[in-house]
VMD Tcl script that draws the C-alpha trace (Angstrom):
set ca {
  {354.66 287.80 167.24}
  {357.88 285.69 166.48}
  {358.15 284.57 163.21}
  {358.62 280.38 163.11}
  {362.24 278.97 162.16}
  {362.07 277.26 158.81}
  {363.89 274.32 158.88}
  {365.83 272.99 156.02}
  {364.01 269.90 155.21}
  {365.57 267.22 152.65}
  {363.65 267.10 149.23}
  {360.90 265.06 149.02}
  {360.29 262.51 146.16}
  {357.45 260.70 144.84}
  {359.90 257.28 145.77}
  {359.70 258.69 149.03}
  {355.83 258.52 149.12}
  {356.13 255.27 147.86}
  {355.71 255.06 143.88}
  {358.96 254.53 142.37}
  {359.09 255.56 138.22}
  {362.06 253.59 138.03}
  {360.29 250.12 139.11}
  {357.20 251.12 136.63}
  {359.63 251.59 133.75}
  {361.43 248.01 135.17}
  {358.00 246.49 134.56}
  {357.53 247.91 131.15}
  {360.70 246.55 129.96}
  {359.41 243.11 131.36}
  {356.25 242.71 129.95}
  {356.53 244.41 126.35}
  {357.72 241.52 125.33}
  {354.48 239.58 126.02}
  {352.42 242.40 124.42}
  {354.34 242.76 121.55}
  {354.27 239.45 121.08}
  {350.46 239.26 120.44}
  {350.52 241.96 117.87}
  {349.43 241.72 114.65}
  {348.70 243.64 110.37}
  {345.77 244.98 112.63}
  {347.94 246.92 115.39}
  {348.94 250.31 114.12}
  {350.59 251.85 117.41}
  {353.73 250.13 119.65}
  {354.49 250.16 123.13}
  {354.40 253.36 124.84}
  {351.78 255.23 122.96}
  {348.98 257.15 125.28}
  {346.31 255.45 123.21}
  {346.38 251.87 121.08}
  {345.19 252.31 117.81}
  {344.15 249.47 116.05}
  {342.55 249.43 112.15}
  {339.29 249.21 111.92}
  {338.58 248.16 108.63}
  {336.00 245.21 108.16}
  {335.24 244.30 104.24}
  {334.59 240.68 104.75}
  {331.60 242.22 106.65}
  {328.63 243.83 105.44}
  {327.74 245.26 108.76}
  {330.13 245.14 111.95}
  {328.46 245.40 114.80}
  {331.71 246.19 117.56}
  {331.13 243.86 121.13}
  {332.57 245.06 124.39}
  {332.88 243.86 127.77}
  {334.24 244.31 131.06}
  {335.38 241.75 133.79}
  {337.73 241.01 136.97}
  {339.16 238.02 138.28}
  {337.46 238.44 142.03}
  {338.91 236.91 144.73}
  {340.52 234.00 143.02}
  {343.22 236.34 142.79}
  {343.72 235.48 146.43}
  {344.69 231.86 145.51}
  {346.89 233.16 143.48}
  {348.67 235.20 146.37}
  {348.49 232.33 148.61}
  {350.44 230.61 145.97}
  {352.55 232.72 144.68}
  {351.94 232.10 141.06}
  {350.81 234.20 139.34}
  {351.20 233.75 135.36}
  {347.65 232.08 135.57}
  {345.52 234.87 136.32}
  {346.10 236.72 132.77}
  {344.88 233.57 131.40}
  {341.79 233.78 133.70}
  {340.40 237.16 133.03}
  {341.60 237.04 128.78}
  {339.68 233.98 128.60}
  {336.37 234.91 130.54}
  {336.22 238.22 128.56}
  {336.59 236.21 125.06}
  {333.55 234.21 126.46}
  {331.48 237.21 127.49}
  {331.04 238.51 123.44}
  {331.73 235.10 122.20}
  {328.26 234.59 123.23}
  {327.20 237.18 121.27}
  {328.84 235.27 118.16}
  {331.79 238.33 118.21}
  {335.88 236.98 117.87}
  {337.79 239.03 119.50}
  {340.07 241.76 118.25}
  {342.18 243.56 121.05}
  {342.21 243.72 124.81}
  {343.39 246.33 127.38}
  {343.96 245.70 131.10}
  {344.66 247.38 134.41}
  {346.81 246.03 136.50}
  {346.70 248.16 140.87}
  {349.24 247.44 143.53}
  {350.43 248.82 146.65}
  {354.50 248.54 145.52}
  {355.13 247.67 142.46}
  {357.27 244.47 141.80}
  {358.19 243.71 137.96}
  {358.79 240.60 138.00}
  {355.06 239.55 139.10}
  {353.66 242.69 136.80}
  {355.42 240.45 134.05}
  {354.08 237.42 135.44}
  {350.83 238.50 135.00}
  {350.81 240.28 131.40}
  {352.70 236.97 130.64}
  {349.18 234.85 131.30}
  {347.84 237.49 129.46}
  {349.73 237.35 126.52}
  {349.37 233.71 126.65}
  {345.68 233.71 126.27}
  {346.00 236.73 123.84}
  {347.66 234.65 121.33}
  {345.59 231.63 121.49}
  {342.33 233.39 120.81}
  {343.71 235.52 118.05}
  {343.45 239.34 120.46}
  {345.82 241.81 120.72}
  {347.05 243.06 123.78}
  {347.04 247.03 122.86}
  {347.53 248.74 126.19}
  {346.73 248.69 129.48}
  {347.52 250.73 132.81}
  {349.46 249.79 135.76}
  {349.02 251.41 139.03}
  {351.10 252.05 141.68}
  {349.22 253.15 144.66}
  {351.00 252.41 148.04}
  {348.84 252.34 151.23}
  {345.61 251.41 149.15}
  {346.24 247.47 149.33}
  {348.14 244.87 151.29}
  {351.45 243.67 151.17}
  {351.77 241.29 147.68}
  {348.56 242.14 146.66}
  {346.79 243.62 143.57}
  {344.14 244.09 141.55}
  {343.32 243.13 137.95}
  {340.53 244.02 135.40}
  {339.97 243.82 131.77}
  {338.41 245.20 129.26}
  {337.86 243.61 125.31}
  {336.43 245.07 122.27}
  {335.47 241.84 119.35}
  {333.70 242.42 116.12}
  {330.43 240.23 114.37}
  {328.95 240.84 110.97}
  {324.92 242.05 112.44}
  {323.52 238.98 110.20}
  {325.56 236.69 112.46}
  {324.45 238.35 115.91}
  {323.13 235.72 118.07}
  {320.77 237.38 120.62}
  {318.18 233.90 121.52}
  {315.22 235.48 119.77}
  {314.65 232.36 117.79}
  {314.90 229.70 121.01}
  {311.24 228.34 121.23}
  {310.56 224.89 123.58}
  {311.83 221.66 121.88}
  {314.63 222.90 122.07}
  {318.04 220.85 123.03}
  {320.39 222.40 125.72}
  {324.26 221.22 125.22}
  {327.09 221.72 127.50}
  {330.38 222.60 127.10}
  {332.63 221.20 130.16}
  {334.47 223.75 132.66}
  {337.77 222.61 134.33}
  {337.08 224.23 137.57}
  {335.32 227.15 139.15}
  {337.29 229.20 136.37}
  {336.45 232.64 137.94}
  {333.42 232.60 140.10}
  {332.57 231.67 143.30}
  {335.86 232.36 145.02}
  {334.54 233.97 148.28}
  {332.38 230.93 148.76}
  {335.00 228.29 147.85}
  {337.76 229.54 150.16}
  {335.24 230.35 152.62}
  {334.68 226.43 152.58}
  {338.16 224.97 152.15}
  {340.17 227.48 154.06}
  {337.76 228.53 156.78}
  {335.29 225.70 157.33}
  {337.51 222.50 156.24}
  {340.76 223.86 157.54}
  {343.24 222.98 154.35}
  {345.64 225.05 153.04}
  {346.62 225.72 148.93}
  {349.38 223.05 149.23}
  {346.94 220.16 151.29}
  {345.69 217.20 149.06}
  {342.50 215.80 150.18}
  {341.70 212.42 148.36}
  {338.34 214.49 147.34}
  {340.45 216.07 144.49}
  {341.97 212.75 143.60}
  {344.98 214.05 144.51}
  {345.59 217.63 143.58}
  {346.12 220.08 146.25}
  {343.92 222.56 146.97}
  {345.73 225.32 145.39}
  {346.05 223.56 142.07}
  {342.42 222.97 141.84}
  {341.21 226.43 142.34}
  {343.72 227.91 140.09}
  {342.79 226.13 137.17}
  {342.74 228.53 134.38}
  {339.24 229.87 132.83}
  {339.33 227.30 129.49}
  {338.22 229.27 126.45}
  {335.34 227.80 124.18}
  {336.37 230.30 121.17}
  {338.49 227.38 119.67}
  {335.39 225.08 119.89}
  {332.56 226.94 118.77}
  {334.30 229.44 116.05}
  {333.91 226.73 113.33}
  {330.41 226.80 113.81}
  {329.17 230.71 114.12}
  {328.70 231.23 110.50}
  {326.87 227.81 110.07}
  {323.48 228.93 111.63}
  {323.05 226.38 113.94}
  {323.20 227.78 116.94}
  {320.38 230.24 118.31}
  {321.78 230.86 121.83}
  {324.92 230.68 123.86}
  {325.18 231.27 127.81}
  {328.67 231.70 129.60}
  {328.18 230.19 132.66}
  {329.84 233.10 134.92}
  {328.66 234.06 138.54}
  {325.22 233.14 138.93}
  {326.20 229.51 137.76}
  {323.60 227.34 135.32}
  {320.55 229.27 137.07}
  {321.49 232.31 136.57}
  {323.10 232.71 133.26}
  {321.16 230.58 131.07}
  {317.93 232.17 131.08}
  {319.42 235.48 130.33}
  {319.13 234.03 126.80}
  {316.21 232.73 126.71}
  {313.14 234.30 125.29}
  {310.62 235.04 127.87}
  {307.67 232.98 127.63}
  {310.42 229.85 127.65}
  {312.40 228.22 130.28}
  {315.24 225.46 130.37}
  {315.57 221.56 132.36}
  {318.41 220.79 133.61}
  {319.32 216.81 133.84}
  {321.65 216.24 136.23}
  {323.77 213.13 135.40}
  {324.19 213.68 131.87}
  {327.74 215.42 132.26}
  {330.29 215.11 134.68}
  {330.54 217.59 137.84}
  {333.61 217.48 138.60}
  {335.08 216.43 142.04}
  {335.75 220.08 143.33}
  {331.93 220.92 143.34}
  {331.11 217.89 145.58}
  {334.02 218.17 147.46}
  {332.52 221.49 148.25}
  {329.21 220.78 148.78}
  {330.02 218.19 151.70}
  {332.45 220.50 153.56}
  {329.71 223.19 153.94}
  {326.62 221.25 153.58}
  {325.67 223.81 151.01}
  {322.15 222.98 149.35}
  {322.08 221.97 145.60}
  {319.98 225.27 144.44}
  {322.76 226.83 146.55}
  {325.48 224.93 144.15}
  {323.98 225.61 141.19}
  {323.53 229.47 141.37}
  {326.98 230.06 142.38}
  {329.10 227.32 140.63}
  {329.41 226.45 136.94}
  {329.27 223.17 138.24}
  {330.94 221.62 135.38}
  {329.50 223.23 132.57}
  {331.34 226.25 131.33}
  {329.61 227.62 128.38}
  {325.83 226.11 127.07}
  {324.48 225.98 123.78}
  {320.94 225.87 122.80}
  {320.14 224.47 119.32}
  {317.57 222.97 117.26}
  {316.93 219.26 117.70}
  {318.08 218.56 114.30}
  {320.96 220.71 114.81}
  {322.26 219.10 117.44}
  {324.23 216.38 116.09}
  {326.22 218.41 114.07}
  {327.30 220.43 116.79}
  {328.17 217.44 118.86}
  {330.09 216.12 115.61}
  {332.12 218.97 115.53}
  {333.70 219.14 118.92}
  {334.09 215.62 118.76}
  {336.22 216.43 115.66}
  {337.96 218.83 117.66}
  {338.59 216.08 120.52}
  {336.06 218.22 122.59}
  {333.69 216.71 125.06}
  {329.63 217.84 124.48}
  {326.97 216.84 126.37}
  {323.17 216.78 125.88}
  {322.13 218.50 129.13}
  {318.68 219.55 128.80}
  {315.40 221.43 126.49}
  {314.20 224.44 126.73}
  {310.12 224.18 127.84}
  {307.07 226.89 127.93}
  {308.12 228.86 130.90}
  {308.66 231.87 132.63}
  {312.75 232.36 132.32}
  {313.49 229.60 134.77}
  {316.08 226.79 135.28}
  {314.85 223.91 136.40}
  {316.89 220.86 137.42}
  {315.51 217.99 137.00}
}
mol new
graphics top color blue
foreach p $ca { graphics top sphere $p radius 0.5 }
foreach p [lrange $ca 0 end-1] q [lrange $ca 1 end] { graphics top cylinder $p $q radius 0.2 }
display resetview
């Protein structure tokens, strides 16, 4: 038996395989910055560290109680490709995670994301930590780490994915869990300024596929925004609007209306022998819901189980609790609408 000739063979690198150390340590230069700049007395490690560490320490409190969630974008992110902007997104996924414990009555204290692409490019990483950062600072949450992937073959050209992942704090007297919502009582709406971040597949399935636009048409349906602008809206955050009132007791459930839209979401608060009415007409759905309805024909139940349809976040209050809590956004220059009661029931929505 002949032995086989070794050739020499030039050294292979991990650039080579397609993950280049020298573009991840481009990006971190771009975007600590951003995170730095949403720091604060609480952050106790900097940039670089393999864990954030961030002070725990509560005495205002007599009992923290720590919230946590966990949340993507979806496929809005595709808009965002489409577009090629991309310092949106952040906002997006900050925002929706604020509104996930904010429900709980917990204010954020730091957030960590992970950020997965096929090649790395550091100007769009920075992009994105950028709408991050953004919505970091206006809600008070610290950016404290994250992880960003390289991972070439795994997705297409210019694309990525993005996830997130908060931690907020609430004193346990201030918890609110719904236990208390009984019928009589008043539903109120906060309004949405677009899909924020559900319902993507559906929506582009509609305007791409079915109606034939692209992100830069303008169909007089959206009064004159193109198509792109209108589904990139960024999540709106309802911490600014309802943190004024969590310590005042007036409010005995919130409901973040995510995927699953008003049907869905709201009677995940709601005790079980209760259910809610809907009245449509006493807020305004705005034109991208209608717009959508008509280019797919989609039925209302349809609508309102996918779509926030207007109404981002829902409060349900005692009837003589409500006027205060429409006093106070008003204050705040912040629409809220009286959009239905909660009834005896078995966990439904009903729209009436």
């Amino acid at each position: 038996m002949t032995t086989p000739k070794t050739e020499k063979r030039k050294p292979v690198s991990y650039s080579d395989s397609g993950v280049s150390i020298d573009s991840a340590n481009e990006a971190v230069k771009k975007i600590s910055g951003f995170a730095k700049s949403t720091f604060n007395a609480r952050t106790l490690t900097n940039i670089g560290s393999f864990g954030g560490m961030f002070n725990g320490s509560f005495p205002d409190m007599s009992e923290p109680i720590l919230v946590a969630s966990a949340d993507g974008v979806g496929t809005k992110l595709k808009i965002a490709f489409e577009t090629n902007i991309h310092n949106t997104i952040g906002q997006d996924l900050v925002n929706h995670c604020v509104g996930d414990i904010l429900v709980q009555g917990a204010k954020p204290l730091f957030f960590l994301d992970y950020f997965a692409t096929g090649k790395l490019s550091a100007d769009v990483t920075a992009s994105v930590v950028e709408g991050l950062s953004i919505a970091c600072k206006e809600t008070g949450c610290v950016l404290l780490g994250g992880e960003t992937a390289e991972m070439p073959g795994f997705y297409s050209d210019g694309e990525y994915d993005l996830a997130g992942f908060i931690v907020g704090v609430v004193d346990k007297s201030k918890v609110i869990d719904g236990k208390n919502i009984e019928a009589g009582d008043v539903i109120l709406g906060l309004p949405s300024v677009g899909l924020h971040t559900n319902g993507y597949s559906l929506a582009r399935n509609l305007f791409f596929e079915i109606g034939g636009y692209g992100v830069d048409d303008r169909p007089e349906s959206l009064g004159g925004d193109s198509v792109g602008e209108v589904l990139l809206k960024p999540h709106r955050s309802y911490l600014p609007v309802l943190e004024g009132l969590l310590d005042k007791g007036v409010i005995k459930g919130l409901a973040h209306i995510t995927g699953g839209g008003l049907l869905e979401n709201i009677p995940r608060v709601l005790p079980e022998n209760t259910s809610a009415e809907i009245k449509r007409g006493t807020w305004n759905e705005l034109p991208v819901f209608d717009a959508m309805q008509k280019l797919g024909n989609v039925e209302t139940q349809e609508m309102f189980r996918t779509f926030n349809m207007g109404i981002g976040m829902t409060i349900v209050c005692s009837e003589g609790d409500k006027e205060q809590i429409i006093s106070h956004a008003k204050g705040l220059g912040e629409e809220c609408f009286e959009i239905g009661t909660v009834v005896d029931g078995s966990g439904e929505v009903i729209l009436v």
